[in-house]
PLY file of the C-alpha trace (Angstrom):
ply
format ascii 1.0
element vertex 245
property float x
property float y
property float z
element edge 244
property int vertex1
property int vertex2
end_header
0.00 0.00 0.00
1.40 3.28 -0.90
1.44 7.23 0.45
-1.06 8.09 -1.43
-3.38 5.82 0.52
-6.04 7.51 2.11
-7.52 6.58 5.74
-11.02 6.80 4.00
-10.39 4.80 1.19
-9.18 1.96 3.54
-11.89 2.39 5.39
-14.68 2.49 2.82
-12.83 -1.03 1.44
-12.93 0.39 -2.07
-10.58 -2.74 -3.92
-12.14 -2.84 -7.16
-12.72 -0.36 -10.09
-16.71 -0.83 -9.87
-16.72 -0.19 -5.94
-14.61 3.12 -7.15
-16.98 3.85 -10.05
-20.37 3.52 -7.26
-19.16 5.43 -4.70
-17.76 8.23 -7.49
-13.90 8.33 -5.91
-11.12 8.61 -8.75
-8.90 6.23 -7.12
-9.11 2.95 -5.44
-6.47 0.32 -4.50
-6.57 -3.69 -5.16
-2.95 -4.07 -3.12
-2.14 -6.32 -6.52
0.84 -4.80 -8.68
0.47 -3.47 -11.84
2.07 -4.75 -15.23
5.18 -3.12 -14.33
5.63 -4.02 -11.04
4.13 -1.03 -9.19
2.02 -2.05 -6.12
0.02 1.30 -6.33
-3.44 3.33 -6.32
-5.03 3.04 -9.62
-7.71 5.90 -11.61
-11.38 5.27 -11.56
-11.77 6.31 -14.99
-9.45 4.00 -16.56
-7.80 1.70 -14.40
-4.19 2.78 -15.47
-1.69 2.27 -12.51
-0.45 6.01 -10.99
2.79 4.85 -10.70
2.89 4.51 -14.00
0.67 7.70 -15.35
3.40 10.05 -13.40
6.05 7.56 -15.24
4.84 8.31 -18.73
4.23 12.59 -17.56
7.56 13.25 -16.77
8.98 11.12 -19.88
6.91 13.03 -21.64
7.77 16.43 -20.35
11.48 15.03 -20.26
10.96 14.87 -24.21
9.46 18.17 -24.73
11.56 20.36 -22.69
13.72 21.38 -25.88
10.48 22.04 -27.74
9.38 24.03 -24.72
12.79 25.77 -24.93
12.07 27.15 -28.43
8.54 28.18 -28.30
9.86 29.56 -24.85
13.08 31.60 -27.19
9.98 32.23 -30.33
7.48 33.64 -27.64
10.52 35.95 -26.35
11.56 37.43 -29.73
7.85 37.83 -30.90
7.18 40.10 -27.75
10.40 41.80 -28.44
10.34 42.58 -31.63
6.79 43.44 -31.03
7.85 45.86 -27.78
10.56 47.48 -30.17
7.40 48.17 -32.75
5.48 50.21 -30.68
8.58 52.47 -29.34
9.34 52.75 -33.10
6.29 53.68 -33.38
5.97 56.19 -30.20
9.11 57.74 -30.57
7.95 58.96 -34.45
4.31 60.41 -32.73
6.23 62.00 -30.33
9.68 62.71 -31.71
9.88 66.36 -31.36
8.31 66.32 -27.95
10.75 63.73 -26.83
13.69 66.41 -28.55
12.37 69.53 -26.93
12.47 67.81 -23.85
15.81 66.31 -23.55
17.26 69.67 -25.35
16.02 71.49 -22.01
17.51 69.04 -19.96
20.46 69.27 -21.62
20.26 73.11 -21.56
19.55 73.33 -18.12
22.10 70.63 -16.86
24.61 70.77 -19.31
27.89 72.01 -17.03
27.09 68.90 -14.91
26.60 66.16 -17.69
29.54 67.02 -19.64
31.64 66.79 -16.70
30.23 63.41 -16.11
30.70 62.38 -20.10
34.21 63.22 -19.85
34.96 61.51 -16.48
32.77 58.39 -17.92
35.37 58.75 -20.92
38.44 59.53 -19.39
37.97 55.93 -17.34
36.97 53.94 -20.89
39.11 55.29 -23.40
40.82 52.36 -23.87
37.32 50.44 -23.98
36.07 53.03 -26.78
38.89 52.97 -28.98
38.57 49.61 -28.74
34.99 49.43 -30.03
35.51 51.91 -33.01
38.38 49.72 -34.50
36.47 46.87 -34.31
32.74 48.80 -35.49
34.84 51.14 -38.15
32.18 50.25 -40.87
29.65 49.81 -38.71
30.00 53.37 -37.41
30.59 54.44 -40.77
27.44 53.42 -42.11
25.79 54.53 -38.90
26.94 58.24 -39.67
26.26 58.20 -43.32
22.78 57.10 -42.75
22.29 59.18 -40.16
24.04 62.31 -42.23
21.35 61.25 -45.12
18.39 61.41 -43.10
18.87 64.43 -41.27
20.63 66.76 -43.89
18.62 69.78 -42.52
19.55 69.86 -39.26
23.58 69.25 -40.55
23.00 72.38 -42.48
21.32 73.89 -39.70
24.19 73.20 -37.32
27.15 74.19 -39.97
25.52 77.90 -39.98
25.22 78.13 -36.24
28.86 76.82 -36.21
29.90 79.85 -38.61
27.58 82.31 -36.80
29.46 81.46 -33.43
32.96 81.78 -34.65
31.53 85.47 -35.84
29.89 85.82 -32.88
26.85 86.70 -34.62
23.25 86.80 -32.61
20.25 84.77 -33.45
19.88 80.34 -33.82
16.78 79.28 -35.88
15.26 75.72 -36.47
14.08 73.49 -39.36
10.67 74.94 -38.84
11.58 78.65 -39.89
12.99 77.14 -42.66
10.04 75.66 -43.44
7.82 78.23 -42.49
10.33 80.81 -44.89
9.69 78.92 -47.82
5.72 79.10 -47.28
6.34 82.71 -47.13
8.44 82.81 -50.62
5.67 80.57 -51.96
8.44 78.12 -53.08
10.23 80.33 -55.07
13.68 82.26 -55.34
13.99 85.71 -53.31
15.77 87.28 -55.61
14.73 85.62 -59.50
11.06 84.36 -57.84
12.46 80.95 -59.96
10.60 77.66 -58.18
12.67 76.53 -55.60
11.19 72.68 -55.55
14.24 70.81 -56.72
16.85 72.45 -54.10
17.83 75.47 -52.54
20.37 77.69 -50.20
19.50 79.52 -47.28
20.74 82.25 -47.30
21.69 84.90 -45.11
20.66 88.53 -46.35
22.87 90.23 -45.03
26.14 88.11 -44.96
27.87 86.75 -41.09
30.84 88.47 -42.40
29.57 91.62 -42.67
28.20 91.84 -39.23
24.53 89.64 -39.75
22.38 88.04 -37.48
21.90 83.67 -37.95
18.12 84.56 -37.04
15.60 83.46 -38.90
14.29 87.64 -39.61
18.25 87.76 -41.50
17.23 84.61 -44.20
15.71 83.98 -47.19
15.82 81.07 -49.66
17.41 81.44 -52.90
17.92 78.97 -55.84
21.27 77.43 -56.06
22.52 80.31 -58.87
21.40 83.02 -57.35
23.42 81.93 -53.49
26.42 81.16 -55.66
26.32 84.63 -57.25
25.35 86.23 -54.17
28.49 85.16 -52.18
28.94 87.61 -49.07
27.87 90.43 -50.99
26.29 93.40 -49.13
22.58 92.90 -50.24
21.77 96.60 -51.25
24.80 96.61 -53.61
23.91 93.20 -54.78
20.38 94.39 -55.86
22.13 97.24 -57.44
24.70 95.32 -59.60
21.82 93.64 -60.73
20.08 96.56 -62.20
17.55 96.42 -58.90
18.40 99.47 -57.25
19.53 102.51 -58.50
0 1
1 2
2 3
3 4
4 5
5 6
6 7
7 8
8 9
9 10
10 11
11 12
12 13
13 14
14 15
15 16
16 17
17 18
18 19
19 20
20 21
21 22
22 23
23 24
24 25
25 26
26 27
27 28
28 29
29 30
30 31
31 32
32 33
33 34
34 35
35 36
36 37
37 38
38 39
39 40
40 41
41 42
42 43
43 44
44 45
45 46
46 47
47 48
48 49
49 50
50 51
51 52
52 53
53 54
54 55
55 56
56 57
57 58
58 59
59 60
60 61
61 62
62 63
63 64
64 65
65 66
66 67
67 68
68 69
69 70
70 71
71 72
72 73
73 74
74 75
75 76
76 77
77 78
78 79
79 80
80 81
81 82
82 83
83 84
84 85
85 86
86 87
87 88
88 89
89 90
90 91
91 92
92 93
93 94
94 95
95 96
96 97
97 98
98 99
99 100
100 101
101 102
102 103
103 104
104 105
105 106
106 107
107 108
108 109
109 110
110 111
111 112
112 113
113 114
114 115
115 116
116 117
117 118
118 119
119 120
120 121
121 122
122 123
123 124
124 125
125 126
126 127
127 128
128 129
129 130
130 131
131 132
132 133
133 134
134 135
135 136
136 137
137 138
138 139
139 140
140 141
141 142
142 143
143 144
144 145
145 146
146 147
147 148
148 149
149 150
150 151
151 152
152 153
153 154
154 155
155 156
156 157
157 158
158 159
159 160
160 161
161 162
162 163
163 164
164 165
165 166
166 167
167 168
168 169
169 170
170 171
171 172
172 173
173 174
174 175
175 176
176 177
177 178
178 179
179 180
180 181
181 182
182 183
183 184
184 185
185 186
186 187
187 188
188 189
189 190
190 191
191 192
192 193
193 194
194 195
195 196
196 197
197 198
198 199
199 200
200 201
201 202
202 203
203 204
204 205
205 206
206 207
207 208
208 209
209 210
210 211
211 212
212 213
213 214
214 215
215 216
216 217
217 218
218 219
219 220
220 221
221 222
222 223
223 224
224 225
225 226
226 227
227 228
228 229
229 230
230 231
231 232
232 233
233 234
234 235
235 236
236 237
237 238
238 239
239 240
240 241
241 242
242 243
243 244
């Protein structure tokens, strides 16, 4: 008699499936061993030996545990790739918020986190030199992609660059560049030529000559005319052109 023996099933002398099936238990026990040896309870509904039932689960679950294993690994890449998705997807619905945010962070903690950036490098130099010899075209592809898809704000950043080495007043965004060429209705400043297949902004009155990188100092001209233009004073400009006298 095994463990599993109960007090009441002793007691009720349930030692045959039909007593079992009567008095509606799910086990009863004959004390007679089973094909396999096992001198155990047995189920109601079909007889079959425990012993043996708990035999044949854990072979089974022995035999699926690498199957387990990969829908386990499948489950776990689905959700991530899926997780990744939606913060793709987030980050695009709120990408500017998410910029204007973390460029007043920066703004208002920026003495503090460059001091801990170049601690944090200082410490891992080694560890980041490292990394860029072996991710060279990795890094390189990174940049050139990145370069490609935000050509604006490279532009953008190159005239704020020259404006500060000038020391000249004023920053302005991709959105009063935008919001110029509504203004010019698409078209040159200066030969009112569409301006659909490329243009230059550029600044009226030239950073050499003492202008502002605001966006009230720019205007959008067509390739020729920014080339022609130079760093010309504007007035004198207009009146090489036969547009002032």
């Amino acid at each position: 008699m095994t463990e599993a023996m109960t007090n009441d099933q002793i007691l009720c002398g349930i030692t045959s499936r039909e007593a079992a099936q009567a008095k509606g238990v799910i086990k009863y026990f004959t004390g007679e061993a089973c094909s396999k040896g096992h001198v155990s309870e047995r189920y109601t509904r079909n007889a079959q030996c425990v012993e043996c039932a708990r035999a044949h689960v854990k072979k089974c679950a022995d035999g699926r545990k690498h199957l387990k294993a990969e829908y386990d690994k499948a489950r776990s890449e689905t959700y991530k790739a899926r997780k990744a998705e939606l913060s793709k997807k987030r980050y695009a619905e709120k990408k500017d918020e998410y910029a204007k945010h973390w460029a007043n962070y920066y703004a208002e903690n920026k003495e503090s986190l460059n001091k801990k950036n170049k601690v944090w490098r200082e410490a891992n130099r080694e560890r980041l030199e490292q990394y860029r010899i072996e991710n060279s075209d990795r890094i390189y592809q990174y940049r050139a992609r990145h370069y490609k898809e935000n050509y604006d704000y490279y532009l953008i950043r190159n005239r704020a660059r020259r404006a500060a080495e000038r020391s000249a007043e004023g920053t302005h965004s991709k959105k009063d560049i935008e919001l110029l060429e509504r203004k010019q209705k698409g078209r040159c400043a200066f030969c009112v030529k569409p301006i659909s297949s490329g243009y230059h902004v550029d600044h009226i009155v030239p950073l050499a000559l003492g202008g502002g990188n605001g966006p009230e100092n720019l205007q959008l001209l067509c390739p020729t005319c920014n080339l022609k233009k130079g760093a010309k004073d504007p007035i004198e400009w207009r009146r090489q052109n036969g547009m002032l006298l």
